[in-house]
C-alpha positions in Angstrom: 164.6 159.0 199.3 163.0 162.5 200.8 165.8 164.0 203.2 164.7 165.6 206.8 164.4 169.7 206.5 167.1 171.7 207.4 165.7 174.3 209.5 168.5 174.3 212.6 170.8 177.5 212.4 173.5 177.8 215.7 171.1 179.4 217.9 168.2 177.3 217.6 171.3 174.1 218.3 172.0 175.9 221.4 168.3 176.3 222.1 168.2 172.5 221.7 171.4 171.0 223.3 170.4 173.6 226.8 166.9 172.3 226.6 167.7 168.4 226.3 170.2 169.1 229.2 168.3 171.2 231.6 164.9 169.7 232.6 166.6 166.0 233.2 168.7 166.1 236.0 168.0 169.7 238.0 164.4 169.9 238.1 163.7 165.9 238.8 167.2 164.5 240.4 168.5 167.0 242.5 167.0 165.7 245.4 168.0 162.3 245.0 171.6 163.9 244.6 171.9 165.6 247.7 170.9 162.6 249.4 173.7 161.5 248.3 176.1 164.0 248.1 174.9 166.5 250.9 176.2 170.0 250.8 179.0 168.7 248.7 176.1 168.3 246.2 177.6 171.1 244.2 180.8 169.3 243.7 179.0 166.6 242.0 178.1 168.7 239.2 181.6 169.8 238.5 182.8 166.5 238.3 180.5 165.1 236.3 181.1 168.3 233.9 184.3 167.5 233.7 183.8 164.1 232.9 181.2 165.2 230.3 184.2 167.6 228.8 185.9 164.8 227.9 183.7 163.2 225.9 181.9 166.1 224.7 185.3 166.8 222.9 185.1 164.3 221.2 181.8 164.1 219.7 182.3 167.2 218.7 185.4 166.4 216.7 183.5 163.4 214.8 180.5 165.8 214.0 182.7 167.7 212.3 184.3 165.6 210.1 180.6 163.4 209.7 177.7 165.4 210.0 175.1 162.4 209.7 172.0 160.9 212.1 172.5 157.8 213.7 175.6 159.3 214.3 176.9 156.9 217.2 176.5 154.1 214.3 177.8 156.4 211.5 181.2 157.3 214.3 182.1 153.7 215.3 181.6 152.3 211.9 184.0 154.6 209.9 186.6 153.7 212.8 186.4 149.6 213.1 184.5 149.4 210.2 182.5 146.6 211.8 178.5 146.9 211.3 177.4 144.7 214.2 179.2 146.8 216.9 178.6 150.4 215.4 174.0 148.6 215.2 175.3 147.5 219.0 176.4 150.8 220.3 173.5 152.8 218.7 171.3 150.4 220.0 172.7 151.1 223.5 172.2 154.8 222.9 168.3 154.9 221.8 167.7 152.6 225.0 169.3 154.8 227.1 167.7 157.7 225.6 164.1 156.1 225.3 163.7 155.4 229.2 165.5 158.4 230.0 163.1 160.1 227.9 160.3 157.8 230.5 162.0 159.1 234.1 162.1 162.8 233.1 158.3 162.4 231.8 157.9 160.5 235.4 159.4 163.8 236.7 157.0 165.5 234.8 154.3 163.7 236.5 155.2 164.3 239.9 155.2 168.1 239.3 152.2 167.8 237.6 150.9 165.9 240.5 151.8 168.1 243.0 149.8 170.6 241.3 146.7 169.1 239.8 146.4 166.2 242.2 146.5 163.9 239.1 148.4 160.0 239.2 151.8 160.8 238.5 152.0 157.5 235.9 149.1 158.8 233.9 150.8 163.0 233.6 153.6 161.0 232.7 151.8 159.0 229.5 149.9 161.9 228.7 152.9 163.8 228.6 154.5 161.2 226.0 151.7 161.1 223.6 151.1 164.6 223.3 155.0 165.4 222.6 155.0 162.7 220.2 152.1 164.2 218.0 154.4 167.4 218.3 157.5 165.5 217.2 155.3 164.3 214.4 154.0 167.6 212.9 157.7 169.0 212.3 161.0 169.8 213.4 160.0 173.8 212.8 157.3 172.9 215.2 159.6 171.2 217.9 162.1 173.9 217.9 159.4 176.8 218.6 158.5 175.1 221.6 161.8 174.0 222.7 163.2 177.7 222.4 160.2 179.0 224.3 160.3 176.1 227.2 164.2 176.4 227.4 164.2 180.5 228.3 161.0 180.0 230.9 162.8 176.8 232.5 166.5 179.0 232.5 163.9 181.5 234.2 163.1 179.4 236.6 166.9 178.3 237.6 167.7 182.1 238.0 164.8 182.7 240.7 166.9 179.5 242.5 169.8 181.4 242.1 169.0 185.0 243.2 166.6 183.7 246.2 169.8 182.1 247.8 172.0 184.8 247.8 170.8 185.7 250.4 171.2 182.4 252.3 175.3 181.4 250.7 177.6 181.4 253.7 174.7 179.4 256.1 176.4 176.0 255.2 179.5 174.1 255.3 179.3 173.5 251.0 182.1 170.7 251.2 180.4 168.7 253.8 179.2 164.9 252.1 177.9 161.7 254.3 180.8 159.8 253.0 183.8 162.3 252.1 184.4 162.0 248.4 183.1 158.5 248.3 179.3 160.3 248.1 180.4 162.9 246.2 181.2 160.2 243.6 178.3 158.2 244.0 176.4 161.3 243.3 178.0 161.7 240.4 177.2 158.5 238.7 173.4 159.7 239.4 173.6 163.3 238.2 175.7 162.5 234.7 171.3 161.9 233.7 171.7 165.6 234.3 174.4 166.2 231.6 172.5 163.9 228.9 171.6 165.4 225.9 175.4 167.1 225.1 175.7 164.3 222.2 172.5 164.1 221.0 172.6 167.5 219.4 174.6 165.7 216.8 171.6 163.6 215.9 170.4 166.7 214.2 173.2 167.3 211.8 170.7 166.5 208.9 168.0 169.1 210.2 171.1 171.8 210.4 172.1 174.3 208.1 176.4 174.0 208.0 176.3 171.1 210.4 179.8 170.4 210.4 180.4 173.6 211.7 177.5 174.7 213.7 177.1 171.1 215.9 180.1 171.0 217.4 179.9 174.9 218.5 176.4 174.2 219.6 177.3 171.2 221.5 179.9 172.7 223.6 178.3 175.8 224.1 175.1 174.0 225.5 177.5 172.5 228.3 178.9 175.5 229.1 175.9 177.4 229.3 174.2 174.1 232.1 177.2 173.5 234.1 177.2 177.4 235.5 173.6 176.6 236.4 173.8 173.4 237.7 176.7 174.6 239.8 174.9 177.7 241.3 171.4 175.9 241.4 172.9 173.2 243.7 174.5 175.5 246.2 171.6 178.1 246.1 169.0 175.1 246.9 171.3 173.4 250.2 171.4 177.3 251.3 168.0 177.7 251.6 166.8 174.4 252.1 169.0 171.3 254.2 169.9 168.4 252.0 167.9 166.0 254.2 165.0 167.7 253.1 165.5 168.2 250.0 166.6 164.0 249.8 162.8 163.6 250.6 160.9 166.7 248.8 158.4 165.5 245.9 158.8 168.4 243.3 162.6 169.6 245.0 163.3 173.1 243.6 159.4 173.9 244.0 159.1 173.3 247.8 163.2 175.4 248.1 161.4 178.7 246.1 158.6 178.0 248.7 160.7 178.5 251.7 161.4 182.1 250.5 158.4 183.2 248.9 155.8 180.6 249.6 153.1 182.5 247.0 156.3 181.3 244.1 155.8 177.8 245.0 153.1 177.5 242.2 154.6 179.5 239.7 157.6 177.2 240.0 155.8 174.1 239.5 154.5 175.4 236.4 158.5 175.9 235.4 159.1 172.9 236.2 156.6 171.4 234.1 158.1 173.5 230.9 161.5 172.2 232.0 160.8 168.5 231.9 158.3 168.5 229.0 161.0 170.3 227.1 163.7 167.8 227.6 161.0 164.9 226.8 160.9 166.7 223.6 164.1 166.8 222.4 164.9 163.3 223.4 161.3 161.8 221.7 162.5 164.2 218.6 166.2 162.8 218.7 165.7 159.0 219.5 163.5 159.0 216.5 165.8 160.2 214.4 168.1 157.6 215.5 165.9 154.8 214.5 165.5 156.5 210.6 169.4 156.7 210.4 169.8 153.4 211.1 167.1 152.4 208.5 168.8 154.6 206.3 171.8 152.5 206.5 170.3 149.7 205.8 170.5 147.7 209.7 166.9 148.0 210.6 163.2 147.8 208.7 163.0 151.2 205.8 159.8 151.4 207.7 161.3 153.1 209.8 162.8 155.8 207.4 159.9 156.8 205.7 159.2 160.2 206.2 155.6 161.9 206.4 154.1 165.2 204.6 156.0 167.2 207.2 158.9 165.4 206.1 159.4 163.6 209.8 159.8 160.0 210.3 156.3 159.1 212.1 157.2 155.6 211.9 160.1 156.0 214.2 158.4 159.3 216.0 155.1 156.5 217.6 157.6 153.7 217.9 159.5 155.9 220.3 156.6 157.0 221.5 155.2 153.3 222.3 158.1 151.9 224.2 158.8 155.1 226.2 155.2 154.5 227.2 155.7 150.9 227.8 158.8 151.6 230.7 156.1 153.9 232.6 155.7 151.0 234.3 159.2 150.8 235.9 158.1 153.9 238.0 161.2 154.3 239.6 163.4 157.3 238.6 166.1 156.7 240.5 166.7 153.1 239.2 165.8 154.2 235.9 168.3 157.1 235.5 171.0 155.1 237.0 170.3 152.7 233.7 170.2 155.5 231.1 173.9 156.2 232.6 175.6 152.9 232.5 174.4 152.6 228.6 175.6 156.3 228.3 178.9 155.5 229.7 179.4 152.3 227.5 178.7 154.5 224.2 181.6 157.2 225.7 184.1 154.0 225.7 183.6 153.9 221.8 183.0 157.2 220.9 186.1 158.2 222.7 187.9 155.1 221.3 186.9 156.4 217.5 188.2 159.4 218.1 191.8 157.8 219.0 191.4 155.1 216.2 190.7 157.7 213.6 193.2 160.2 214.4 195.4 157.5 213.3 193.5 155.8 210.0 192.6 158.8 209.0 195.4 161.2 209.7 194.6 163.9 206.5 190.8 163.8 207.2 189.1 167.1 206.9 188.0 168.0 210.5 186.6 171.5 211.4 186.8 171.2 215.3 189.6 169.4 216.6 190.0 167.7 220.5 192.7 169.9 222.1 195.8 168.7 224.2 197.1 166.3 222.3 200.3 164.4 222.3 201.3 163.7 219.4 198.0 162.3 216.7 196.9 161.0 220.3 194.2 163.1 222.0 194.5 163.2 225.5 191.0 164.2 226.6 189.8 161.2 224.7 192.0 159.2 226.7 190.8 160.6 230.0 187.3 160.1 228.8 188.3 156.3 228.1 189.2 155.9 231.6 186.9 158.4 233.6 183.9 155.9 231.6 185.4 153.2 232.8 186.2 154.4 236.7 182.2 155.3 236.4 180.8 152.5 235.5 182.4 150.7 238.2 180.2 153.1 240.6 177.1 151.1 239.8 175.4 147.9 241.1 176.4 144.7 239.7 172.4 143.6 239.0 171.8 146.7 236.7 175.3 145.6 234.6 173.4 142.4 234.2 170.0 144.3 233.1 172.6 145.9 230.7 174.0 143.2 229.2 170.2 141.8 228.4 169.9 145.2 226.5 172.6 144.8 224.7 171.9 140.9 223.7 168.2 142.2 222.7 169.5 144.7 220.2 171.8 142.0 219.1 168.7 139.3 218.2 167.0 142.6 216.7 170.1 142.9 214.8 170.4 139.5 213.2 166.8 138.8 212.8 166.6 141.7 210.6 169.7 140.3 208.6 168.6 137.5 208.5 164.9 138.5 207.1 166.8 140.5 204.8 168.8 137.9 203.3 171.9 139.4 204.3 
């Protein structure tokens, strides 16, 4: 069977993991957050950086030692060895990343609509399509305008940042509605920011010495966002008051505005990059995905066949087609909220396969180990156990429930294909 082209070297993984990041939580959630979170708004980025650490750890340590797509699968498999949960908790992940892939594009459309006038819903499906047919021509192709989207959208962060130096010191930065209870609540909304840290190990098979460079990109990515996130967020409550922001359409636009009202454009425009770029790399890694699960053997070898430009179109429109299809939720909040809780579940197991390995498989060749450990135990992925689990708590009973449907979907997918397949 044709492999996927390496063409990935450590920059261009960097490139990747800081441009899945970026454009999904700053440019389209910030508002939301400090509606939240208030001033404190900054506060919820640290945490959920730190909670992001944990985890990030650990992936990190499991691309090293298994450089494959459909790496959530390939992970939880080689730990409990059971095929049904590793299908479940990949399944879990491509939802999550298929309608988070549908509220940044709605983000997208809102910018797009405050600038051209046009139906946010339509920007947003127009945006899908054409990013698809970009997916589909190559990775080469994705990468060049994923490098050039992430530097104008880190651009556009830094203009945040250097407008409001001139405004830190004009608010009370640790001041939240509800004392730490919104800071947290926050937090459970602004992880969608920090989405896209794992998924640069989706493209272990596109990258030249994956098992080295992935886990070095990976971290590096969140290292690079959380510094902007954290100076973004108490540059934009300096110049602008978190009610305000709670309520602007296209936030960080309408906060450049108040400085220099002839930016306001120029911003939008930044905006768009930001969020089109992240749509990207999620349309680019959700597809991949889907062909490493065919290429194990748990879903349709449709969906692994791979085109002249050696990319799996089959799984690229499929993607494309369902993101499409969840336009019609419309509601980003709601939306990104769902992305987290099937983000969180996945961190149970990946964190969990970290633990469970270190003990079955002692001796086994790993070029980036979890630090602090105790022992074979690793700590971090202990804490990243339990900081999942003290997350998902944060969220509404009714989307659990919309969860668990997920979950029992992927689970019918999942035995109707075994059973078609005579297994």
């Amino acid at each position: 069977m044709a492999q996927l082209k390496k063409e990935l070297s450590l920059v261009t993984a960097i490139f990747y993991g800081v441009g899945i990041i970026l454009g999904a939580g700053i440019y389209v959630l910030i508002g939301q957050g400090a509606a939240v979170a208030g001033n404190a708004l900054w506060l919820s980025f640290v945490v959920a950086a730190v909670i992001a650490s944990f985890t990030a750890m650990s992936y990190a340590e499991l691309a090293g030692m298994l450089p494959k797509t459909a790496a959530e699968y390939v992970y939880t498999k080689k730990a409990f060895g059971k095929e049904w949960l590793a299908f479940a908790v990949q399944w879990i992940m491509i939802f999550a990343l298929i309608i988070s892939a549908t509220t940044v594009a709605l983000g997208f459309g809102g910018y797009f609509s405050y600038l051209f006038g046009i139906n946010q819903v339509w920007a947003a499906a127009g945006l899908l399509i054409v990013l698809s047919l970009i997916s589909y021509t190559g990775i080469k192709e994705s990468v060049r305008f994923n490098i050039l989207a992430t530097i104008i959208e880190m651009i556009g962060l830094l203009i945040v940042i250097i407008l409001g130096i001139g405004f830190i010191g004009t608010v009370d930065y640790f001041a939240a509605p509800a004392g730490m209870t919104s800071i947290l609540m926050a937090t459970a909304l602004l992880f969608f920011a920090y989405i896209g840290f794992e998924e640069v190990v989706n493209l272990s098979e596109e990258t030249k010495n994956a098992s080295k460079v992935i886990p070095k990109a990976l971290l590096i990515s969140i290292a690079i966002t959380t510094v902007l996130y954290i100076l973004v967020a108490i540059s934009a409550v300096s110049i602008m008051p978190a009610g305000e922001l709670a309520k602007a359409k296209a936030p960080l636009t309408e906060v450049v505005s108040r400085v220099m009202p002839q930016a306001g454009s120029i911003m939008t425009v930044i905006a768009l990059f930001a969020t089109s770029n992240t749509v990207l790399a999620i349309l680019v890694v959700a597809s991949r995905m889907l062909y490493g699960l065919a290429r194990n053997n748990v879903l349709p070898k449709l969906l692994a066949k791979l085109g002249k430009s050696r990319t799996p179109y089959v799984s690229v429109f499929l993607v494309m087609l369902v993101s499409l299809a969840f336009l019609q939720f419309g509601a980003i909040g709601t939306v990104a909220l769902l992305t987290d809780i099937g983000i969180f579940a996945v961190y149970l197991f990946i964190n969990a396969a970290v633990i469970w390995l270190r003990y079955k498989e002692p001796k086994a060749k790993r070029t980036f180990k979890s630090p602090l450990n105790i022992g074979r135990f690793p700590a971090l992925a202990g804490l990243g156990i339990v900081s999942s689990l003290l997350m998902l708590l944060h969220f509404e009973s009714v989307l659990i429930f919309y969860e668990i449907l997920v979950v029992l979907a992927g689970f019918l997918i999942y035995k109707a294909f075994r059973f078609m397949a005579g297994k």
